[in-house]
N, C-alpha and C positions, 0 to 999 in steps of 0.2 A: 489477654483479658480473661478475665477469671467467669468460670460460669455464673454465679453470683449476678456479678456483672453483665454479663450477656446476658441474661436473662430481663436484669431492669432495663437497660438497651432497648428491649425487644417489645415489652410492656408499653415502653414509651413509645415505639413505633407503632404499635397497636392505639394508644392510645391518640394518639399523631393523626391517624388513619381515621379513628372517629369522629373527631372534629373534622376532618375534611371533607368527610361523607355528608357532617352536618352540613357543613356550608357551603356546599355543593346544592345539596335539597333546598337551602334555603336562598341559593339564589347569589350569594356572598359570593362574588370572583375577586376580590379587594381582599379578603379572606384567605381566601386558597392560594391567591398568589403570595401571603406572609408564611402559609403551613408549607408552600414547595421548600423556600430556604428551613425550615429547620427539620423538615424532613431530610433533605441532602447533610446536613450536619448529621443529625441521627442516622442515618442507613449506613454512613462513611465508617459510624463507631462500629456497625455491626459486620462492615466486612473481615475484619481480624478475627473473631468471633466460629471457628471451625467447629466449636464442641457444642452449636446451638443447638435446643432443643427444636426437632425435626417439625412436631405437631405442631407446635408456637409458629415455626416459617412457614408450614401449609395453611395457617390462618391468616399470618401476615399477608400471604402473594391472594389470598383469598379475597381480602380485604382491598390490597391494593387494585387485583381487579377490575373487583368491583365500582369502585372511584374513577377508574381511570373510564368502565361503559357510562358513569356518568356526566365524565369530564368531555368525552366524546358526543354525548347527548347535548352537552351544554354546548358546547361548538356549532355541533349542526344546527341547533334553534338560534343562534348568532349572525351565522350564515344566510340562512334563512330568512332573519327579520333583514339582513343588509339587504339581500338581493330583491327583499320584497319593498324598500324602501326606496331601491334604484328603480325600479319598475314604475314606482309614484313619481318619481323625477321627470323620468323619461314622459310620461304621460302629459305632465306639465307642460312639459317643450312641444310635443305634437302628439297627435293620436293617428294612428293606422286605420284604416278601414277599408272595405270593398264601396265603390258605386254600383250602382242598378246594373250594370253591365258587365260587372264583376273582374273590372280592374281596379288597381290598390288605390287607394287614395289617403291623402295626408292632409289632416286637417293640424292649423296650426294651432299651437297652445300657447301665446303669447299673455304674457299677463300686465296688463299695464298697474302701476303701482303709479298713479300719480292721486294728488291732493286735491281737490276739487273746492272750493271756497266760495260759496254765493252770501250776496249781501241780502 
C-alpha cells in the first residue's frame, strides 16, 4: 500500500471515528452498530500499511479510546435502566417489608386486570 494510500485509509478512519463519537453522544446505537462494520472493513485496509504516519495512529488510538470510555458509558446506563426496570417487576409481584417486630414480611402485589361492566 502506498503511503498516499495509507494515509487516505487513515483519514477515513479518523473520520469513521467521528461520526461514532457522534452517535455515540447522540444516543444512536442503530448507528454505531452500522460504523462497527465499516470500521472493520477500514482498519483491515490499514493493517498492510507499516510506513503509517506515527502521529496520525496516536490520534487514531486517541480517538478510538476515546469512543470505546463512551461505548462503555453507554453499556453501563443500559444496564442500569435494565436492572432498574427488574426492580419495578419484582415490586409488582410482591413487596418486602419489616413488621412491628421486625421480621420480614411480604406483602403480595397481585394485580387483577379484570373488566368490570355496570349497567
Amino acid at each position: 500500500m502506498s503511503n498516499d494510500a495509507s494515509e487516505r485509509a487513515m483519514r477515513a478512519v479518523a473520520a469513521l471515528l467521528d461520526r461514532e463519537r457522534a452517535a455515540l453522544l447522540a444516543g444512536d446505537l442503530g448507528a454505531v452498530a452500522a460504523i462497527a462494520e465499516d470500521k472493520e472493513a477500514l482498519l483491515a485496509r490499514l493493517v498492510p500499511a507499516a510506513e503509517a504516519d506515527p502521529a496520525l495512529l496516536g490520534t487514531l488510538r486517541e480517538k478510538a479510546a476515546g469512543n470505546q470510555e463512551l461505548l462503555d458509558a453507554a453499556l453501563h446506563g443500559i444496564r442500569r435502566v435494565s436492572e432498574r426496570l427488574a426492580a419495578y417487576r419484582r415490586v409488582r409481584r410482591a413487596m418486602e417489608t419489616y413488621d412491628p417486630q421486625g421480621r420480614k414480611a411480604t406483602i403480595p402485589g397481585d394485580v387483577a386486570h379484570r373488566l368490570e361492566r355496570r349497567a
